[in-house]
N, C-alpha and C positions, 0 to 999 in steps of 0.2 A: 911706568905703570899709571901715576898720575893721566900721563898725557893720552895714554889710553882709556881711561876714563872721558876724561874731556871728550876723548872723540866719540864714545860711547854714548854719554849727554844728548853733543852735538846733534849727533845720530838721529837718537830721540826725538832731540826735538825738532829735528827738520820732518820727521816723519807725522808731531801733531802738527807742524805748521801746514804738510800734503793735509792730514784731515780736515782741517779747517777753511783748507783751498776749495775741497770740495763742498764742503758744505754751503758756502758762499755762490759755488758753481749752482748747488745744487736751490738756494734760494732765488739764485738768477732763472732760472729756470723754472721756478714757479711765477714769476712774474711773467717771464715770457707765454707762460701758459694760461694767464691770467689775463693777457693782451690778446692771445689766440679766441679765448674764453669771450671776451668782448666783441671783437668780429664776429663770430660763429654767433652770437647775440643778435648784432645787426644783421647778418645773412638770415636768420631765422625768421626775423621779423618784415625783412623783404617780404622773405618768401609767405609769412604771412598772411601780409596786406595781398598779395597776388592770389595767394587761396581763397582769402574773403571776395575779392571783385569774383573768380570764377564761380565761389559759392551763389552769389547775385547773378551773378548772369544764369548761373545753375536753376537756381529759383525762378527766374522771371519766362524761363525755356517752359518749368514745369507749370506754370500759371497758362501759361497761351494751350499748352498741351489739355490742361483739366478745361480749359473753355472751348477748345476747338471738340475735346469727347462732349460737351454735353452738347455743343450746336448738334452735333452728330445723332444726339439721341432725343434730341428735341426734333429732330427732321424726321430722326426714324419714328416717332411716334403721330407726327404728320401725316407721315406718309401710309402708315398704318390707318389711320382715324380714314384717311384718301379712301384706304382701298376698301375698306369695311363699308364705308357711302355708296364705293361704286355695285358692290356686292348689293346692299341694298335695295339700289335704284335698279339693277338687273333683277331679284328677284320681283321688286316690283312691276318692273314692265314685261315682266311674266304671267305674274298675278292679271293684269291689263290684258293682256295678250287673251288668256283664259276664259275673261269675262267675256272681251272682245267676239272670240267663237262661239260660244256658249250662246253669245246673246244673237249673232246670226243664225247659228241653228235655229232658235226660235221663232226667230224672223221667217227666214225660209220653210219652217214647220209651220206656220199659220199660215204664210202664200199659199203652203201646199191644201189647208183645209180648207182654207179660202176660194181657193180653184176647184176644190172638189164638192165642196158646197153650191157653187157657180155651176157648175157642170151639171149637177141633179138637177137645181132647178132647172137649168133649159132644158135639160132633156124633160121634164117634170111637164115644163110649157109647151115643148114639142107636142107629147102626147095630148094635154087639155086640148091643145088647134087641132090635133087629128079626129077627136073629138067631138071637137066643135061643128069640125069640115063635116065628119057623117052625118051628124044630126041636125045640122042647118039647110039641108035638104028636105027634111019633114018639119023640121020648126021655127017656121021663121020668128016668131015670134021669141022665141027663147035663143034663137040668134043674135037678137039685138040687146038681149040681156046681158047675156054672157058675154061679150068683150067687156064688159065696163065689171063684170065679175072678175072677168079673170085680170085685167090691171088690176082692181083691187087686190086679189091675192098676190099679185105679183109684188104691186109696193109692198102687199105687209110682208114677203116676205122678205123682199130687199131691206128692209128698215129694221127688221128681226137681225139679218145677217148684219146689216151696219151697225146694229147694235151692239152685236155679238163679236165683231171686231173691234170696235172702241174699248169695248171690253176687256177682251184680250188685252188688248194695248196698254189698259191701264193696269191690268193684272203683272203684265212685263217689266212693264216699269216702275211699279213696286217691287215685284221681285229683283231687278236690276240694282233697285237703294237697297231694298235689305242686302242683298251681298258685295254691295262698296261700302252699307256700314257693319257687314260682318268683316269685310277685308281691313277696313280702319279702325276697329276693335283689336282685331288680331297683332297689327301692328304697332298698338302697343304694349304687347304681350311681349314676354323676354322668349328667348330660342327656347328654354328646358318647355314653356307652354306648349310650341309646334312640335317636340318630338314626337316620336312615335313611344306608345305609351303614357303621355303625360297628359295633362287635363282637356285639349283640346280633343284626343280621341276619347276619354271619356265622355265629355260632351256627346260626341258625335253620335257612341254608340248607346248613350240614354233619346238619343231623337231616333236613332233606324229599328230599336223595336215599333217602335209607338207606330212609324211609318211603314213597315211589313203587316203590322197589322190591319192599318187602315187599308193598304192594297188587297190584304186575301178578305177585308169586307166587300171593296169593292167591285172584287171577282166574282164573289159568291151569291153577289147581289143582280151582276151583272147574266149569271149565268141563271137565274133564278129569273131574269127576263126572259131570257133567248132560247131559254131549254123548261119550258112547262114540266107540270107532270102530268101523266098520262091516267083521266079522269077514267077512258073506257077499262072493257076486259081486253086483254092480250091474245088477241087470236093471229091466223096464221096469214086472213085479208087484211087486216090490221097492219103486218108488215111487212108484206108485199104491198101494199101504199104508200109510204111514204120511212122516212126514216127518227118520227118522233120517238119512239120506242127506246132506240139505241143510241139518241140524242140523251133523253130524260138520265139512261145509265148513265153515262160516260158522264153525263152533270153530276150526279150522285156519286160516282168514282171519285171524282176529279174535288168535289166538296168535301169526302172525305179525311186525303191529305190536306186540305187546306183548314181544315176544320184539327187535325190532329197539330200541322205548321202553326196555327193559332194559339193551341194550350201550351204549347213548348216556348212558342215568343213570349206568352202572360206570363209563365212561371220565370222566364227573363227579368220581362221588365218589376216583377213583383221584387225578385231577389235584387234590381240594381236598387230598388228602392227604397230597401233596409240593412245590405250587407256596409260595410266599411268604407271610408274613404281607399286605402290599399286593396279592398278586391273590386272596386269600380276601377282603380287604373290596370289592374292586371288583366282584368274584364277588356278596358279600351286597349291595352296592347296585341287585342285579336280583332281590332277594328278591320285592319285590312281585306284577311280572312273572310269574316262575317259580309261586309259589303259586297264581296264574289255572289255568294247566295241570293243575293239581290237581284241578283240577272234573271234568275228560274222565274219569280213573279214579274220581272217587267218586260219578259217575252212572252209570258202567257198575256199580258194585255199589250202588247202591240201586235200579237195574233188577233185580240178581240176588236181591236182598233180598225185591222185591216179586213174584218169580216172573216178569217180564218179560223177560228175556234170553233171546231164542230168536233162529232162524236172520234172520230182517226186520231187525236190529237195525242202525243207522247207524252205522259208523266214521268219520263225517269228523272229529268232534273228536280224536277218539286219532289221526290220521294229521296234523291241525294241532298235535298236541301234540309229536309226534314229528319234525316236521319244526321246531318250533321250538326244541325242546333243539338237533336238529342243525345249527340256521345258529346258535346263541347260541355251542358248544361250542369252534370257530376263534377268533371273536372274543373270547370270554373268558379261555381257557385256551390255546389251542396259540397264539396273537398274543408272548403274554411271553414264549415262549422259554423258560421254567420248566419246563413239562409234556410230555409227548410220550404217544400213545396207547399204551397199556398191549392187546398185540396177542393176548395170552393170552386176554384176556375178551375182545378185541374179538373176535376167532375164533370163541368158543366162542358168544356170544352171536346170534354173526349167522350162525353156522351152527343153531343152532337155530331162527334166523326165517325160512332158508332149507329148511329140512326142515319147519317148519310149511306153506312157501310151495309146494313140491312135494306134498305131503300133499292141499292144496288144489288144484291144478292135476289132480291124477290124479285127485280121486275128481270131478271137474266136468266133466272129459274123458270119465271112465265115463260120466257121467249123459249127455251129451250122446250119446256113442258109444248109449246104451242106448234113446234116444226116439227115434233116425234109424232110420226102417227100414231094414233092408239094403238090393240090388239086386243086379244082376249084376256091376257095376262100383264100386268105392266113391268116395264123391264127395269134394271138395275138402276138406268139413267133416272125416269120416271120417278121412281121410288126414293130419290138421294134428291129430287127435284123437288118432289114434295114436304119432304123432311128438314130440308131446310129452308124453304117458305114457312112451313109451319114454327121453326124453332125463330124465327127472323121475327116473325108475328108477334110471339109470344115474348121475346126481347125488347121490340118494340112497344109494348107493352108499360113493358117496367122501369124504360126508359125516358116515357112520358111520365111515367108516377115520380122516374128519380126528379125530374125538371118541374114539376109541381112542388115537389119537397123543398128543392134546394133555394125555393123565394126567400124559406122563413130563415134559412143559414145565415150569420153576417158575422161570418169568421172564418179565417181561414185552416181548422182542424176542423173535421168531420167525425161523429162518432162510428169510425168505417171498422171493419175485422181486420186483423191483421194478416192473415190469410190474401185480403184482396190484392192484388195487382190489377190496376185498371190499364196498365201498359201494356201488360203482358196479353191481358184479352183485347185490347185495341191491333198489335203484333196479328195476333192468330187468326183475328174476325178480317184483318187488313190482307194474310195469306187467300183465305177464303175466298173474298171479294175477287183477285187478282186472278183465280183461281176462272169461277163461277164466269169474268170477261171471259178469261179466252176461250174456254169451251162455249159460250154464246155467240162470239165471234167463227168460232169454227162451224158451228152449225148455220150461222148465215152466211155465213160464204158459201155453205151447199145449197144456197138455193139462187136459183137463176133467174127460175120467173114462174109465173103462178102456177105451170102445169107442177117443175117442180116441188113446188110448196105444196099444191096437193097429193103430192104422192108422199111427203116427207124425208128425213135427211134419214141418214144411214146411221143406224144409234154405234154399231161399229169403231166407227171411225170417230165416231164422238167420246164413245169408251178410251181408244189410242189416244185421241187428244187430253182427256180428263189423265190421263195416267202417264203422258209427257210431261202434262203441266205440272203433275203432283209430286213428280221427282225433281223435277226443277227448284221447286215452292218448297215442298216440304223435304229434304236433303238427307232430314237424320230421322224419319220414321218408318219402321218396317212391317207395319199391321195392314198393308193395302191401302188406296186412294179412298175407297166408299166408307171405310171405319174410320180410316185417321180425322175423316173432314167431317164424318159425324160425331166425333168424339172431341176435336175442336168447335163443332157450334155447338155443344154439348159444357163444354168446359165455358164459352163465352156465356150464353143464357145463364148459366148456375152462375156465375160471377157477378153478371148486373141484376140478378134476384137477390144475389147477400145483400149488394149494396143499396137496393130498393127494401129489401126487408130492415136494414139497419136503421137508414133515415127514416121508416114510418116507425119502427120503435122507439127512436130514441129522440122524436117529434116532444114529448110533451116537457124532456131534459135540458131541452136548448135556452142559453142564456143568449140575451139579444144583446147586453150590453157592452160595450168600446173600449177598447184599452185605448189607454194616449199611445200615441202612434210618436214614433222616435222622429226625430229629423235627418230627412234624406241624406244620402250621402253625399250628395252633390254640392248641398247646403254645407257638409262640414267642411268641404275639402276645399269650399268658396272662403269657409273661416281661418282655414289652415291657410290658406295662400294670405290672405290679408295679414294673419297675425306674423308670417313672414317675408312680407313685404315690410309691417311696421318694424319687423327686427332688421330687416335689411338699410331701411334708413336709417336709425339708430347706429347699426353697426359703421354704415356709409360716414356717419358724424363723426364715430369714434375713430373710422379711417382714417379721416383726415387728419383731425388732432394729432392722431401718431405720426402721420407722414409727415405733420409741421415741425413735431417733434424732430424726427424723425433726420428733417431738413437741417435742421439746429444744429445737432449732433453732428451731422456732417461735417456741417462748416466748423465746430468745433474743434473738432475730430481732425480736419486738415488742416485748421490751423498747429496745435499739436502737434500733425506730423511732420510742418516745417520747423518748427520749433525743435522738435525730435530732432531731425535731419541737419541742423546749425548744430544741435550741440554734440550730434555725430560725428560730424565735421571736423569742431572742436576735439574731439574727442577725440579721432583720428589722429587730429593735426600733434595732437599736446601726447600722444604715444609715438608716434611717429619722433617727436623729438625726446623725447625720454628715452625711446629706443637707440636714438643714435648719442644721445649722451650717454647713458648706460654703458653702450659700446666704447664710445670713449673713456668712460668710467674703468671700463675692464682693461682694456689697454695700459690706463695709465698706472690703474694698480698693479698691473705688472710689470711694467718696467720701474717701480718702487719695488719691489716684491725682489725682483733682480736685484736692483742696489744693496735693498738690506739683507740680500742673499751674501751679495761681495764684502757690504759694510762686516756681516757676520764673520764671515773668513778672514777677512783682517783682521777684527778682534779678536778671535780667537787665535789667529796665528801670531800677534802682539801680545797677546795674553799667555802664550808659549814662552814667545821670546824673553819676557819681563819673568815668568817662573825660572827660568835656565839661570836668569842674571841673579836670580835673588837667592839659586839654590848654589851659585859660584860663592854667591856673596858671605851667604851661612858659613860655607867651609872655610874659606877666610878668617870668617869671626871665629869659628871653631879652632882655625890653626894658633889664631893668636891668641886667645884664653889658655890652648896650654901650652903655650911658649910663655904666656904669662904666669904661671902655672909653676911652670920649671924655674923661672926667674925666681919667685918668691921661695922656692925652696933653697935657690943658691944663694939668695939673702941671708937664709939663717945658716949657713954654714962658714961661710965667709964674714971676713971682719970690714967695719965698715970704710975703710979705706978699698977693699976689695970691692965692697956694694959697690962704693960710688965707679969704680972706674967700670964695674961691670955694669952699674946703669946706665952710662955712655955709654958703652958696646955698642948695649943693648939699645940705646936710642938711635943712634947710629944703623944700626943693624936694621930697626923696624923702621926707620925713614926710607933705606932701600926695598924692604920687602915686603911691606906692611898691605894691605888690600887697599879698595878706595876707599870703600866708605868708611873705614877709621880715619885715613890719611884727612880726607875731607871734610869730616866732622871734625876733625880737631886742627884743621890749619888756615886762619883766618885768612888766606891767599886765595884757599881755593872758595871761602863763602864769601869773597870780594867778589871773584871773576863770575861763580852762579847769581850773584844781584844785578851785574852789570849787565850779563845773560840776558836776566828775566827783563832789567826794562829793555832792554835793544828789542827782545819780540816783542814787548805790548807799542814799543814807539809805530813798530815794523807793521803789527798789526792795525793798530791805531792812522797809521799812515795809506794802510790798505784800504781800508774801511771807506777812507775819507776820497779818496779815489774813487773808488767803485761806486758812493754815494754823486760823488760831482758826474761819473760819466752818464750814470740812470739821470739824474737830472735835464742832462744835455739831451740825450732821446728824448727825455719828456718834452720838453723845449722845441725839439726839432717838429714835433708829431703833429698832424692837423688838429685842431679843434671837433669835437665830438660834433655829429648835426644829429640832434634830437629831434625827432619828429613829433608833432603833435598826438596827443591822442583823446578820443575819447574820453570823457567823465563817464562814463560807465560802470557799474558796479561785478560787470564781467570783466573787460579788464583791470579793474582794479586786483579782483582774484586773479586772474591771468600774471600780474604783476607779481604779488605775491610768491604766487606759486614759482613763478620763472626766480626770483630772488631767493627762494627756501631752495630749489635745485641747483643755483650757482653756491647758495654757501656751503651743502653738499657737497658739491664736485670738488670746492675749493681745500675743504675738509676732509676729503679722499686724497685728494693730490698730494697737497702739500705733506710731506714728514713729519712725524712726530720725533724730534730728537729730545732722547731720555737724557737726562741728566744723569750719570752712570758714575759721579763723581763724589754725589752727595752731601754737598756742600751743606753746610750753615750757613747763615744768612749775615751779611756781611764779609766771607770768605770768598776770594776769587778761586773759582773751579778749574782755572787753567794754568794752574801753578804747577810745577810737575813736580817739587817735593809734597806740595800736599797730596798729591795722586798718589804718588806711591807709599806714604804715611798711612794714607787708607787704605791700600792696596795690604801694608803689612800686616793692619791691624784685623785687616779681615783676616788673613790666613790665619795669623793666632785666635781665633775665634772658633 
């Protein structure tokens, strides 16, 4: 039983001697993992230094890249600034081109009046020498006068024309500068000036009133030469002679729209020259438009030019000219509320197209009064002929009283009725007039030639005519031709009597005095451009400042983002090995995780096996307390010669059967053999130890020398350092095992005693 003990011991302790194997195993193994630890150290730091060189070479790729984009955008702004020149220099020698024809034309339009000048005089000299030639037959003496006359006239007149072309010439060539220094003005104007809309057509359209008006003075002056008025009476030899008659109308016709085209351009130019900067430019954004209408009066005078302006001549464009100033003049001007008609010129203006339009009416009335033959009775025509001569008379009249009045006005309200409309009887006396032609036209066309004439025209068909025309003309009136046209010169006369009776009343009310008159608008909108040109350099300063800024920031800014982009890198580089430590981190806490899985099983299945031993051991002790038990009661029965031989038996008896651990606590053989035991395993242990320290040594020994490479003084690797030593003592701190002390020693006590193990072992259970 002893000896099975002993082997039981034995047993034991070969079994801490395996734990202990391993645990030695298992510190070899952190060292080795600790060596692994070291290379994966220097692998990492290869690897590195090779991310940093690729990081450089990374950067210095990105460096050439950001210089090669700005060449790229320094070229593309070249190239730009190129093409903006060449545009330039095209529209310029456009400009050139323009002048270039413009000023040939003129050239070639003075050759031509130059030649035609040339051409009258010789034909001019032709005739004086024919002249000459009849009457140098009877006069000789006035023969020999006259050539030395007629060179004379001839130089003066050559030296008139040579005058008159120098003239010209200089007149050209002034006009030539003035428009290369309007072109070199304009050039240096920004583009929003040349728009359309912007101040350039405003410009344009405060100069084309001014200039339609000087053209219909110059028409009306011109035709006030070429078309007299007829001093005689209007008889029917009168015109069957010649055609001044229907000359004088057709000038009185023709003055009348132009006289009406006049007060419509004034009340323009009045309102460009108090409304707003914004409705002068919305004004010039009908520049285009408006210059069309231009045509109407510069074909009337290159008709007058060419000698073609006689009584045939067409008004429909000058009455489509006129009626479109007058539907544009609402909408442009009197719509904003800025302007208001200027009643001074409107008066004056449209009493003048209204005394041209009387003018007209009476002497058309003559003419037809003149081709009706009498009768005994006069007829329908006659009677509407007279009537409105007589109301034309009487208009005329009051027309001169308005144009006396209106000297003393010098303001642009009139104390007029509000009833007047001076448009609307300008409209109806302007039907009339248009009227009044063509039934005069129709009655001279019936007449052929003087027998004709004396017999007179066919009132008939003068009637047809008057009653074609009157539905033409008048469209929406249903009272008859002879009423409706008497009821409109009816309605005109009553209208320029209010307004002649108004100004002679209200003659002694008039104040003559001035208001300060605002500044044009031309003028403001010349203030408005300056005061933002000054803000536009100011801002142009402020440009720059920003963009320098601006520049700054850049460079700042990419500096940063390399800066940024290293410690990305870094950033990258130092996750990237955390992640792979990490990884290894989880690994190797799990094959720890496994160990103290197994180490667990073990103990706890040694933790079994030592309760089974200790609950053998109990019974044991159990059996022998009462066997001891029993003894002491056969003590007291028995005498003590009995004791003693029963106490041999009985020691006898418990030397064979007694458990261990009586037998061993009390037989100094067996607490010989357990000392002798314990030192053999501490020699045994101690011997291992010493071994396994010399063979680490000898690897150490055998191993190359570390090669440290240098590093930077830098205050990032210095952290980099750091950092990388706080994660190896990490790892090393993960790895490694924590072996508990499960033994609970005191200090001073060796823990791998295996009575003291199991002494504590016991003391805990009873606890």
């Amino acid at each position: 039983k002893t000896n099975d003990k002993l082997i039981a011991r034995t047993t034991e302790l070969e079994n801490q001697v395996t734990d202990l194997h391993e645990q030695v195993d298992a510190a070899l193994g952190a060292e080795e993992m600790v060596e692994q630890l070291g290379q994966q150290k220097l692998t990492l730091e290869d690897r590195q230094k090779e991310l940093e060189e690729t990081i450089a070479d990374l950067e210095a790729l990105q460096e050439i890249n950001d210089q090669l984009q700005e060449d790229s955008r320094e070229l593309e702004m070249d190239l730009r600034e190129e093409v903006d020149l060449a545009h330039a220099a095209t529209r310029e020698a456009l400009r050139q081109k323009e002048a270039i024809l413009e000023s040939l034309a003129d050239r070639e339009l003075t050759i031509v009046k130059f030649r035609e000048l040339v051409h009258k005089l010789q034909e001019q000299n032709q005739d004086l020498r024919m002249q000459l030639e009849k009457e140098s037959s009877n006069k000789s003496s006035v023969a020999q006068i006259l050539p030395e006359m007629l060179d004379f006239k001839k130089m003066f007149a050559e030296s008139k024309a040579h005058a008159r072309a120098i003239d010209l010439e200089l007149r050209r060539m002034e006009v030539q500068q003035s428009q290369q220094h309007v072109q070199y003005l304009a050039a240096f104007m920004p583009d929003s000036f040349m728009n359309r809309g912007g101040d350039n057509d405003a410009v344009l359209v405060l100069l084309l009133f001014p200039r339609l008006l000087w053209k219909c003075e110059v028409l009306l002056s011109q035709l006030k030469d070429k078309f007299p008025a007829v001093t005689t009476a209007i008889t029917s030899q009168v015109l069957s002679q010649g055609h001044s008659v229907q000359q004088y109308a057709a000038r009185c016709y023709l003055a009348m729209h132009l006289h009406s085209l006049q007060a419509i351009l004034r009340q323009f130019h009045d309102g460009l020259n108090s409304c707003s900067p914004e409705t002068l430019l919305k004004v010039g954004a009908s520049f285009p438009d408006m210059v069309q209408q231009e045509r109407a009066l510069d074909g009337y005078i290159d008709l007058h030019k060419r000698d073609q302006l006689d009584e045939n001549v067409n008004t429909d464009s000058l009455e489509k000219c006129v009626n479109y100033f007058v539907t544009m003049h609402p909408l442009l001007l009197l719509a904003s509320g800025e302007t208001r008609v200027h009643q001074g010129h409107l008066v004056n203006d449209l009493g003048k197209a209204l005394q041209a339009a009387c003018d007209s009416i009476h002497t058309d009335t003559a003419t037809i009064q003149s081709l009706i033959k009498s009768g005994p009775e006069p007829t329908d025509m006659q009677l509407l002929c007279q009537h409105l001569s007589t109301v034309m008379e009487v208009a005329s009249q009051h027309l001169k009283q308005i144009r006396r009045r209106l000297a003393i006005f010098d303001s642009d309200t009139l104390p007029l009725p509000p009833s007047v409309d001076l448009a609307q009887c300008w409209q109806q006396l302007a039907r009339i007039t248009k009227l009044t032609r063509e039934v005069a036209k129709a009655a001279l066309s019936q007449v052929g030639n003087a027998a004709d004439s004396e017999a007179g025209v066919d009132v008939s068909k003068l009637l047809e005519a008057l009653a074609s025309a009157w539905e033409r003309i008048f469209d929406n009136d249903n009272s008859g031709p002879i009423a409706s046209i008497k009821a409109a010169a009816a309605s005109v006369a009553g209208t320029v009597a209010q307004v002649a009776q108004a100004l002679l009343d209200s003659e002694p009310a008039v104040q003559l005095t001035k208001d300060d008159k605002a500044a044009p608008p031309i003028t403001v909108r010349a203030q408005q451009v300056k005061s933002e040109l000054e803000e536009t350099k100011a801002l142009r300063t402020r440009l720059e400042s920003r963009e320098a800024d601006i520049r700054e920031l850049k460079m700042s800014l990419r500096s940063k983002q390399e800066e940024l982009g290293e410690l990305q890198v870094r950033k990258d580089l130092a996750e990237k090995r955390l992640a792979n430590q990490s990884r290894e981190d989880k690994m190797a806490i799990e094959k720890l995780e496994r160990k103290l899985e197994e180490a667990q099983k073990q103990m706890q299945r040694k933790e079994k096996e030592f309760e089974e031993t200790m609950d053998h051991l109990q019974a044991d002790i159990d059996s022998l307390e009462s066997e001891r038990g029993e003894l002491k009661d056969k003590l007291k029965n028995y005498s003590k010669k009995v004791f003693i031989e029963g106490v041999k038996s009985s020691v006898v008896n418990a030397t064979l059967n007694s458990s261990q651990n009586t037998s061993v606590r009390e037989s100094p053989l067996l607490l010989n053999e357990i000392r002798s035991l314990k030192l053999a395993l501490k020699n045994e242990q101690a011997e291992k130890f010493k071994l396994q320290v010399d063979h680490i040594k000898n690897l150490l020994d055998q191993l190359k020398p570390l090669n440290i490479p240098k590093r930077k003084s830098t205050e990032e690797l210095k952290h980099l350092t750091i950092k990388a030593q706080t994660l190896l003592s990490d790892i090393q701190r993960d790895m490694l095992p924590t072996v508990v002390d499960i033994s609970k020693r005191r200090p001073g006590e060796p823990s791998l005693e295996p009575a003291n193990h199991i002494v504590r072992r016991m003391q805990q259970e009873k606890l």
